[in-house]
MIBA-223839 format. One record per residue (C-alpha): chain; x, y, z. Coordinates in Angstrom, 1 decimal, decimal comma, m for minus. Example, Ala and Ser with C-alpha at 12.3 -4.5 7.8 and 13.67 -1.06 7.14 Angstrom:
<rec A; <12,3; m4,5; 7,8>>
<rec A; <13,7; m1,1; 7,1>>
//
This chain:
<rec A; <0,0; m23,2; 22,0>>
<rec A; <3,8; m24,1; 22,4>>
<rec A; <5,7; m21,5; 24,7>>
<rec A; <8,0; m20,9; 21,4>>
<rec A; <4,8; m20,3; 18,5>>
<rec A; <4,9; m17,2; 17,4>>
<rec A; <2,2; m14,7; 18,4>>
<rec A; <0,6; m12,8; 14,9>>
<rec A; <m0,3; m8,9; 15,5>>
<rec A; <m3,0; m8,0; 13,1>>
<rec A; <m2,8; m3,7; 13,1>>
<rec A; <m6,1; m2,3; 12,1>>
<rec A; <m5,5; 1,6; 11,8>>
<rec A; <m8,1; 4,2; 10,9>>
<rec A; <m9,7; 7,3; 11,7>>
<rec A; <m12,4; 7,8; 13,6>>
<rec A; <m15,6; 6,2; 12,5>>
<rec A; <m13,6; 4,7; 9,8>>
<rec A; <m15,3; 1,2; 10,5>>
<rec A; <m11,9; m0,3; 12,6>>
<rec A; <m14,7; m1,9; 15,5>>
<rec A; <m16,8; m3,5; 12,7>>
<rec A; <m13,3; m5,3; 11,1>>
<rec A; <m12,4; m6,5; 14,1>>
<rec A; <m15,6; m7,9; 15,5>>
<rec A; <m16,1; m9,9; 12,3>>
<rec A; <m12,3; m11,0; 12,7>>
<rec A; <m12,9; m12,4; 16,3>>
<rec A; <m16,1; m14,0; 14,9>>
<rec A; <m14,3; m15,9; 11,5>>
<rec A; <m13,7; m19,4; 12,4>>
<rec A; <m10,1; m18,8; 11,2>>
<rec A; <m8,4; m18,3; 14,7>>
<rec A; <m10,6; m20,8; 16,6>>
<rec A; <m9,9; m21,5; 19,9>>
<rec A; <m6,9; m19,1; 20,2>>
<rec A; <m6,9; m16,4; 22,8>>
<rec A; <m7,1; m12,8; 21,5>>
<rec A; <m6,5; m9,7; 22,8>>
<rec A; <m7,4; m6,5; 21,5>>
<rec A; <m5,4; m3,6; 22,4>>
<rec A; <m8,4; m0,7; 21,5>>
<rec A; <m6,3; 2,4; 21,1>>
<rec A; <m9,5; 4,5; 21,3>>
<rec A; <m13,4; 4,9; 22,1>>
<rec A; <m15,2; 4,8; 18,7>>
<rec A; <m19,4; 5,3; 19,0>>
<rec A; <m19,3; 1,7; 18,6>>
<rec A; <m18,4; m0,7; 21,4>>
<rec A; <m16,9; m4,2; 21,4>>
<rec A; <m19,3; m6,2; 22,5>>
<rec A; <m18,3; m7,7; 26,2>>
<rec A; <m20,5; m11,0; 26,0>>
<rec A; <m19,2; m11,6; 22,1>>
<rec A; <m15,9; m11,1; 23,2>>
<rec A; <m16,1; m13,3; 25,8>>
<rec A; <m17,5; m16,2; 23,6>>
<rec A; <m15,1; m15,9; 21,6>>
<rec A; <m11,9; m16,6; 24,1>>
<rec A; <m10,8; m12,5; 23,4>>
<rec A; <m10,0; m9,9; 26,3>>
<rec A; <m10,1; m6,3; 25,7>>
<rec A; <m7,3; m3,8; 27,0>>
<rec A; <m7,8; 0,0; 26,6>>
<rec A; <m4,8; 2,5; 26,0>>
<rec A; <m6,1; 5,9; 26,4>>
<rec A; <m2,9; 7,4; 25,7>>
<rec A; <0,3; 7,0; 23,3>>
<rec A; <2,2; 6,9; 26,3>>
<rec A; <0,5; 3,9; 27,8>>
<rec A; <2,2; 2,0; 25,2>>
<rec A; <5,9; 3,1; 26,6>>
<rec A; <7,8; 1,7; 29,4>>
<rec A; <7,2; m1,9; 28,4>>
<rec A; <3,6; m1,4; 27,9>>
<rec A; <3,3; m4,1; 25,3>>
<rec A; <5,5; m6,4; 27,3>>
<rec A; <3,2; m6,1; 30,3>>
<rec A; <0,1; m6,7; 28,6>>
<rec A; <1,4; m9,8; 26,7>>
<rec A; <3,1; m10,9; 30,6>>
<rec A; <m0,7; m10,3; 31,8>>
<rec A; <m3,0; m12,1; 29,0>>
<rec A; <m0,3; m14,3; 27,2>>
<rec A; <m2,4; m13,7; 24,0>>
<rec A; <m2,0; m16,0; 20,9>>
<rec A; <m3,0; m13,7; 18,6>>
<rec A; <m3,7; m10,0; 19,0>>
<rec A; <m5,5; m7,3; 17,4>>
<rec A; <m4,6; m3,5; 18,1>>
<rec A; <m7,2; m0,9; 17,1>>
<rec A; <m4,7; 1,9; 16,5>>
<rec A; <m5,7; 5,5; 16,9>>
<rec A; <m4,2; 7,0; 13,6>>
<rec A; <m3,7; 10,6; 14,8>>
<rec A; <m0,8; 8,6; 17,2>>
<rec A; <1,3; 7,7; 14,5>>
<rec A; <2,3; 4,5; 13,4>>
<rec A; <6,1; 4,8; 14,2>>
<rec A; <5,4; 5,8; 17,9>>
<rec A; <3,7; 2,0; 18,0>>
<rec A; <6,8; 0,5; 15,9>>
<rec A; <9,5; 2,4; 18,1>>
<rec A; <8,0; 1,0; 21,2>>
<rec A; <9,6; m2,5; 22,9>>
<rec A; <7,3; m5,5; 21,3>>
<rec A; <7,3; m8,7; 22,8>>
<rec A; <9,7; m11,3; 21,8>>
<rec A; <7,2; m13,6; 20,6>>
<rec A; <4,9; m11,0; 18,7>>
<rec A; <5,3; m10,7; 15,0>>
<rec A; <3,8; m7,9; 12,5>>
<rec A; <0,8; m10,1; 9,9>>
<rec A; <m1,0; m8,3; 8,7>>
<rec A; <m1,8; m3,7; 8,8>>
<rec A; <m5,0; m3,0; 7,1>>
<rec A; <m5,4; 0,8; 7,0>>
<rec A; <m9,6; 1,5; 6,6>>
<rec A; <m10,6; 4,8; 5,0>>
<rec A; <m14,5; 6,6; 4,8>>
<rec A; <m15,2; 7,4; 1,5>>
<rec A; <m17,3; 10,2; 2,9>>
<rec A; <m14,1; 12,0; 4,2>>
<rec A; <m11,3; 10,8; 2,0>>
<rec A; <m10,9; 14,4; 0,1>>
<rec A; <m11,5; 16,4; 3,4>>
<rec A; <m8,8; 14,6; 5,8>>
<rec A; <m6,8; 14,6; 2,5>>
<rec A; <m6,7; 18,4; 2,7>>
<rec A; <m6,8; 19,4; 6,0>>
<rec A; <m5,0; 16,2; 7,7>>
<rec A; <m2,6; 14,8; 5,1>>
<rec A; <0,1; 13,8; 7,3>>
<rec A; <m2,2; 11,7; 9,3>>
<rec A; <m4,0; 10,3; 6,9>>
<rec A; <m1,4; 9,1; 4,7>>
<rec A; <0,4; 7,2; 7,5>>
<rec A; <m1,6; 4,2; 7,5>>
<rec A; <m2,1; 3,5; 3,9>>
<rec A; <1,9; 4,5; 3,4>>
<rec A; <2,5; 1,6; 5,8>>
<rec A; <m0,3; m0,8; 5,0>>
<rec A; <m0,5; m4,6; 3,4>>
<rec A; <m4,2; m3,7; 2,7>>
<rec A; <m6,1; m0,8; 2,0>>
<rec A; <m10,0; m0,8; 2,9>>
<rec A; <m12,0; 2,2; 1,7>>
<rec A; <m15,5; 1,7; 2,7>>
<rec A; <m19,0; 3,8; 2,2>>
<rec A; <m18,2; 4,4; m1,8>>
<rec A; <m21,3; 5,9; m3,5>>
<rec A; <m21,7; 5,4; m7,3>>
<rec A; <m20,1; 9,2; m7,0>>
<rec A; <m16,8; 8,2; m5,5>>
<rec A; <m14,0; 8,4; m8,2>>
<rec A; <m12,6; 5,2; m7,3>>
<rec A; <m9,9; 5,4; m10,3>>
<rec A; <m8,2; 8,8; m9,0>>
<rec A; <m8,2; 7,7; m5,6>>
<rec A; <m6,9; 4,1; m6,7>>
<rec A; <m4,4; 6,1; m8,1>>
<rec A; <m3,3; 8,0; m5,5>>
<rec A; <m3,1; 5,1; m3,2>>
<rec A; <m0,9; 3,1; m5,4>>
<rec A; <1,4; 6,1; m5,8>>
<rec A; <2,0; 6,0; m1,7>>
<rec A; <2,0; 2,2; m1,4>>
<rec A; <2,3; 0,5; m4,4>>
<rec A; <2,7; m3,2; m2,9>>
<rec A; <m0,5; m2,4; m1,1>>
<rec A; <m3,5; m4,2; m1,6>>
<rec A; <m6,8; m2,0; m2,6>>
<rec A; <m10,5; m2,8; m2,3>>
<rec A; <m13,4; m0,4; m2,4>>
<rec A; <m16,7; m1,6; m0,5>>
<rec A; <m19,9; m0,2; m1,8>>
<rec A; <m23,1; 0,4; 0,4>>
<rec A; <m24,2; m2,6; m0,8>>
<rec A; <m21,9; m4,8; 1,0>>
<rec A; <m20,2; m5,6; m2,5>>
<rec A; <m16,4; m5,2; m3,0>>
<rec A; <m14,3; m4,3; m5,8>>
<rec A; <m10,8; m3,0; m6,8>>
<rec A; <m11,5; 0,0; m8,9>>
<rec A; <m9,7; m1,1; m11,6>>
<rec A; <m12,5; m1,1; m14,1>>
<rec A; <m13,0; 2,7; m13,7>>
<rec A; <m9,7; 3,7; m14,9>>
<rec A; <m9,3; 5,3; m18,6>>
<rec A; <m6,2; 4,9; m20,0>>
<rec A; <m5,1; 8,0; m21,3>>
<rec A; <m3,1; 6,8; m24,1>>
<rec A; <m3,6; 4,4; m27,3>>
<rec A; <m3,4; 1,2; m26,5>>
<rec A; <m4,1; m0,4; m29,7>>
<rec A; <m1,2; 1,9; m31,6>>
<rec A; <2,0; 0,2; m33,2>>
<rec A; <3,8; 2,1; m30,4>>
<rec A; <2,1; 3,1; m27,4>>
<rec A; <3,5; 6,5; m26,9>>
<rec A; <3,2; 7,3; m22,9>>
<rec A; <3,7; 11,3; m22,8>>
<rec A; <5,7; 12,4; m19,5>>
<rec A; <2,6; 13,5; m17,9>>
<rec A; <1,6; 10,1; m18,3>>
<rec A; <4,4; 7,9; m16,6>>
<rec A; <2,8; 7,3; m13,3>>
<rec A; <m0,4; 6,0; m15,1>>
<rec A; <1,3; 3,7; m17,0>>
<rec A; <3,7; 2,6; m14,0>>
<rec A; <0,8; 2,3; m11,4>>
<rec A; <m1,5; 0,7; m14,1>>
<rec A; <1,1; m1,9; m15,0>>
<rec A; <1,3; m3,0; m11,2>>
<rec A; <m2,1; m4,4; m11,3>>
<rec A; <m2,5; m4,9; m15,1>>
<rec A; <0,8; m6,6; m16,2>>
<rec A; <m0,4; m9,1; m18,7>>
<rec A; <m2,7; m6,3; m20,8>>
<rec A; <0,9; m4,9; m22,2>>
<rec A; <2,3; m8,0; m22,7>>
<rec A; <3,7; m8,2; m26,2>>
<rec A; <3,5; m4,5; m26,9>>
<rec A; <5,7; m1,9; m27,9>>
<rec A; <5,9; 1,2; m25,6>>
<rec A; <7,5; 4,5; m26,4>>
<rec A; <8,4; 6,5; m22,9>>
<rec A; <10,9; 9,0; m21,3>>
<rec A; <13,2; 8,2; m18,5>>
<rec A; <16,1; 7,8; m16,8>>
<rec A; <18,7; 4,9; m16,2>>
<rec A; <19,1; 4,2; m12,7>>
<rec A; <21,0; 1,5; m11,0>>
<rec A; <19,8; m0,8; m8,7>>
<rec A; <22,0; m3,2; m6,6>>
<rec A; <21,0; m7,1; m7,5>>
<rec A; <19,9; m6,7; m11,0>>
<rec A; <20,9; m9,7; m13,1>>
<rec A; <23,8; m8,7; m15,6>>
<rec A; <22,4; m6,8; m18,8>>
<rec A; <19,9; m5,3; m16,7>>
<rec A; <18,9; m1,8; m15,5>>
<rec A; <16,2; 0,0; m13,5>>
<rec A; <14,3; 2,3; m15,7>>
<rec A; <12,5; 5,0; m14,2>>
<rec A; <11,6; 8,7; m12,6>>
<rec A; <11,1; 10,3; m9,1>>
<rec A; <8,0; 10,6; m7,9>>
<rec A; <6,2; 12,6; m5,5>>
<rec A; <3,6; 10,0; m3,6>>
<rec A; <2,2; 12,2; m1,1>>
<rec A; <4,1; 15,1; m0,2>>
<rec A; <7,2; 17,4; m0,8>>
<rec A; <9,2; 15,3; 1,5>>
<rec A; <8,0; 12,1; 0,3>>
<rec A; <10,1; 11,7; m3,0>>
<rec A; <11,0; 8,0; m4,0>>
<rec A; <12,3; 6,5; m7,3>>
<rec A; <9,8; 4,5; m9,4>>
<rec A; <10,5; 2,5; m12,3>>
<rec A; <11,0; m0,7; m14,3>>
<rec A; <13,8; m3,7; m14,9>>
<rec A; <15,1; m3,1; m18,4>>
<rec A; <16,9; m5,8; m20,4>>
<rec A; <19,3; m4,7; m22,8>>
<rec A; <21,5; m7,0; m25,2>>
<rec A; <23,8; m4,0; m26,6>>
<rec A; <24,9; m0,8; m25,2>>
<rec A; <22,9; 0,5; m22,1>>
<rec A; <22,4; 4,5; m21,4>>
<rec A; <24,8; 5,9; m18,6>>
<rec A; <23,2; 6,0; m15,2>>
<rec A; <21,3; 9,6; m14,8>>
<rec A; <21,0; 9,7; m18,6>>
<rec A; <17,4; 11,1; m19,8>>
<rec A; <16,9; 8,3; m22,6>>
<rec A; <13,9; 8,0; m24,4>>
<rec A; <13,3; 4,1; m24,7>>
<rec A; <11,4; 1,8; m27,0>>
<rec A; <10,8; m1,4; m25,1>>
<rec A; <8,9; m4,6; m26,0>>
<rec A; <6,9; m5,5; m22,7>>
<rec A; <7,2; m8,7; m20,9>>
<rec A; <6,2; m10,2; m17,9>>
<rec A; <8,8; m12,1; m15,5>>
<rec A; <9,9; m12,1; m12,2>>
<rec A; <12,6; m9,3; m11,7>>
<rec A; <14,7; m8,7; m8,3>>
<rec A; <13,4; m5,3; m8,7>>
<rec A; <9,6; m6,9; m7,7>>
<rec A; <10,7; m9,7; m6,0>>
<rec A; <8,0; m11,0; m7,8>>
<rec A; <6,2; m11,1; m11,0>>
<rec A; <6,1; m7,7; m13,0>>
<rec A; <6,5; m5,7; m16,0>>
<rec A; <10,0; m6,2; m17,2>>
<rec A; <10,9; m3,6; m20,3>>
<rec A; <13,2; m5,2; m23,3>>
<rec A; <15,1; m2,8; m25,1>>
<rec A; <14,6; m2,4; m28,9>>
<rec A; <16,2; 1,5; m28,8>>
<rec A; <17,3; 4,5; m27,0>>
<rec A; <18,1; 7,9; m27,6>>
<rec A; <19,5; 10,7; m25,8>>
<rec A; <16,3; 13,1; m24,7>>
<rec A; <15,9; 16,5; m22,9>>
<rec A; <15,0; 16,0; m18,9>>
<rec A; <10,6; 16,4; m18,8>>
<rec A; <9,1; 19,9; m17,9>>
<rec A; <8,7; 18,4; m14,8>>
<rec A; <10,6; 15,5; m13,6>>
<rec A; <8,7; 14,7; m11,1>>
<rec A; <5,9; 12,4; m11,5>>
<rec A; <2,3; 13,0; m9,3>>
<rec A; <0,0; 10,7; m8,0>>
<rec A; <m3,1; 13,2; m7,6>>
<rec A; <m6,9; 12,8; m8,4>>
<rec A; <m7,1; 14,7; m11,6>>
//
């Protein structure tokens, strides 16, 4: 390696028992990184140990932090300084916190590829309840979301949901017992019509529709959608554009973001803050508002519309 490559960090965050070991022993065994040095930074001591010999075969070291604090005072500067890694791998203990590991000095070289955040099936709803704040940190944060150990039980759809209500650029597999993978989309039921004239989406039903269209785009392509909203701006937005959208709750009380669509008007436009409700054609383009490929409304008509019971929209199994 050339003294000014850069050095990928792969974060692999999790609770307990979540399967982090597993990930990262068939990472350092892919023939994608051959011949590069790794080191693992292993945050914690799961039931499962890295095996020394594997590890070994493989051109990876091991370094154990047994504490968040091991990681301050130019922690990460002295292990890179010590192993000159080309790659590395951190194991991070989730009840540390992921902005403890980004507030810490990183190595000039070292540069963030990839967080996967890995979540048990088994204890999703429990850790949910009694350990939100922990357990939502990784998948809030994460490029790719793991959940492993789904029975046939698991309610992949809600849970889908939920994720893509924290981190909607995330993205979301399920792995069965089986070994066999899948995205969960096939289990969610749409709870409106879509084979009406006008698919009318009630209020209740705006973060369906929102979180649907992320990963289904092209199934609303060419149809007409009824829905209540509110003009927003957004700085960027090509002229005779607006953002289209609501708040949304996507974990807690003191999580509240704005969600919503780019809108393309040819007339008048509604005043930012308005409560509008909007008949839109549906088309899919790339839009500022993605930086990518999405969902972009096209106004037919608006009118003026009374503010939802609620106005906040929830991403919760139902």
């Amino acid at each position: 390696m050339q003294n000014d490559a850069l050095v990928p960090v792969y974060v692999i965050c999790g609770f307990l028992e979540s399967g982090k070991t597993e990930l990262i022993t068939n990472m350092i065994e892919s023939d994608t990184f051959e011949d590069e040095k790794t080191l693992v930074i292993c945050c914690e001591e799961g039931e499962k140990e890295y095996d020394e010999e594997l590890l070994k075969e493989h051109g990876a070291v091991l370094a154990m932090l047994e504490e968040p604090e091991d990681m301050e005072n130019d922690g990460l500067v002295k292990l890179d300084k010590k192993y000159r890694p080309e790659r590395v791998i951190i194991e991070y203990n989730s009840t540390w916190m992921l902005d403890h590991l980004f507030s810490q000095r990183i190595p000039d070289k070292w540069t963030l590829a990839q967080l996967v955040a890995l979540i048990d099936a088994t204890t999703f709803d429990n850790y949910m309840t009694n350990m939100r704040t922990f357990m939502t940190d990784g998948p809030m944060n994460a490029d790719l979301i793991i959940i492993n150990r789904c029975t046939p039980e698991f309610n992949k759809s809600a849970v889908r949901r939920q994720l893509r209500g924290m981190n909607p650029q995330a993205s979301i597999m399920f792995e069965n017992p089986d070994g066999t993978t899948e995205d969960g989309v096939s289990d969610e039921d749409l709870p409106y019509d879509m084979k009406a004239d006008v698919i009318r989406i009630e209020d209740d039903q705006f973060g369906t529709f929102y979180l649907d269209s992320l990963d289904h785009a092209d199934r609303y392509v060419g149809k007409t959608v009824r829905i209540k909203g509110q003009c927003c701006p957004f700085e960027g937005l090509p002229e005779g554009q607006y953002v289209f959208g609501r708040n949304a709750m996507t974990c807690c009380a003191n999580d509240i973001r704005g969600i919503g669509f780019a809108c393309k008007h040819t007339d008048r436009k509604p005043s930012y803050g308005q409560w509008i409700e909007l008949t839109a054609k549906c088309e899919k383009e790339y839009s500022v508002l993605y930086e990518s490929e999405g969902l972009v409304l096209r106004q037919l008509k608006f009118k003026e519309a009374s503010a939802p019971k609620d106005e906040l929209v929830y991403f919760t199994n139902p």
